[in-house]
N, C-alpha and C positions, 0 to 999 in steps of 0.2 A: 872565230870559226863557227860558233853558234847562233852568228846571223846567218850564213851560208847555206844552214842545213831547212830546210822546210816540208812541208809533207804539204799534198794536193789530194783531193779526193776525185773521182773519174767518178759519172756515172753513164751508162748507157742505156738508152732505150730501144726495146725491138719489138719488133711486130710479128706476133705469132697468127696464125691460122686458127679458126675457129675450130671446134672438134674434138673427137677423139685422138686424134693422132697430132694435136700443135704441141699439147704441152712435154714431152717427150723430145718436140726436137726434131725426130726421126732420124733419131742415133748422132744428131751433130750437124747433119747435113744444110739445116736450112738456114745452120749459120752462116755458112759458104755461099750458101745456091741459097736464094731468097725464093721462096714461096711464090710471090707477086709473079718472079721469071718465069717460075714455073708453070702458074695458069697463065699467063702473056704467051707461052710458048704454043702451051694444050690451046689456048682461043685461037691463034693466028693461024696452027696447023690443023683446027676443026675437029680435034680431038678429046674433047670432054667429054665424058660419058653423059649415057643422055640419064639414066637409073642410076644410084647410088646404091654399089654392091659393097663387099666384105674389103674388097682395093679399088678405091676412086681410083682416078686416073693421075693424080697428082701423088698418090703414094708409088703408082706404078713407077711412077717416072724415078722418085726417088731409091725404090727398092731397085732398080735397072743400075745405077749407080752405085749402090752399094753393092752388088754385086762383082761392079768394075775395082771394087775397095778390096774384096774377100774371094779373089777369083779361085782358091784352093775347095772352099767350102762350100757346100750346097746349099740349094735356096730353103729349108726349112732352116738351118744353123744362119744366114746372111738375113733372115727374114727375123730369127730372134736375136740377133745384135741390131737390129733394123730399130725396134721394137722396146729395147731391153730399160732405156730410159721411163717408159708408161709401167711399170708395176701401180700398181692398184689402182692403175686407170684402165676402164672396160673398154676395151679392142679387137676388135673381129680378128680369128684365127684362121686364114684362106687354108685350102687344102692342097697340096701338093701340087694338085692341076690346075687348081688355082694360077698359083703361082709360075710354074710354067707357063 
């Protein structure tokens, strides 16, 4: 029976976004929804921001979605589960109307 049994190693390789906001993840999401879709989405529908503020346009999108995740909670509580991954990584804190 001890030929039967064997062990495999997996590994996998992913493509993170450059930035303040890749290595976090943002909260889970980019595992799902790839980064790449998301600016493919922002190019095609002429929506990238022309300045880089406190939320590019690619965190918008994703913070839009986790909002559809957390629909009980407000966007300051949705924005820090957004987030919550980046501890001692420096990340702009949008202000309420911000994020509105």
């Amino acid at each position: 029976m001890s030929s039967q049994l064997s062990t495999c190693t997996l590994t996998r390789t992913t493509t993170v976004a450059a930035g303040a906001f890749a290595p976090g993840h943002l909260g889970g999401l980019t595992q799902h929804i790839p980064f790449e879709l998301v600016d493919h989405v922002l190019d095609e529908t002429k929506t990238v921001q022309v300045r880089v503020r406190t939320l590019p346009s690619r965190v918008g999108i994703y913070f839009v979605l986790a909002l559809g995740l957390f629909p009980s909670l407000g966007y300051r509580r949705v924005w820090d589960k957004l987030v919550a991954g980046l501890s001692g990584i420096e990340h702009g804190l949008p202000s309420e109307a911000a994020l509105r």
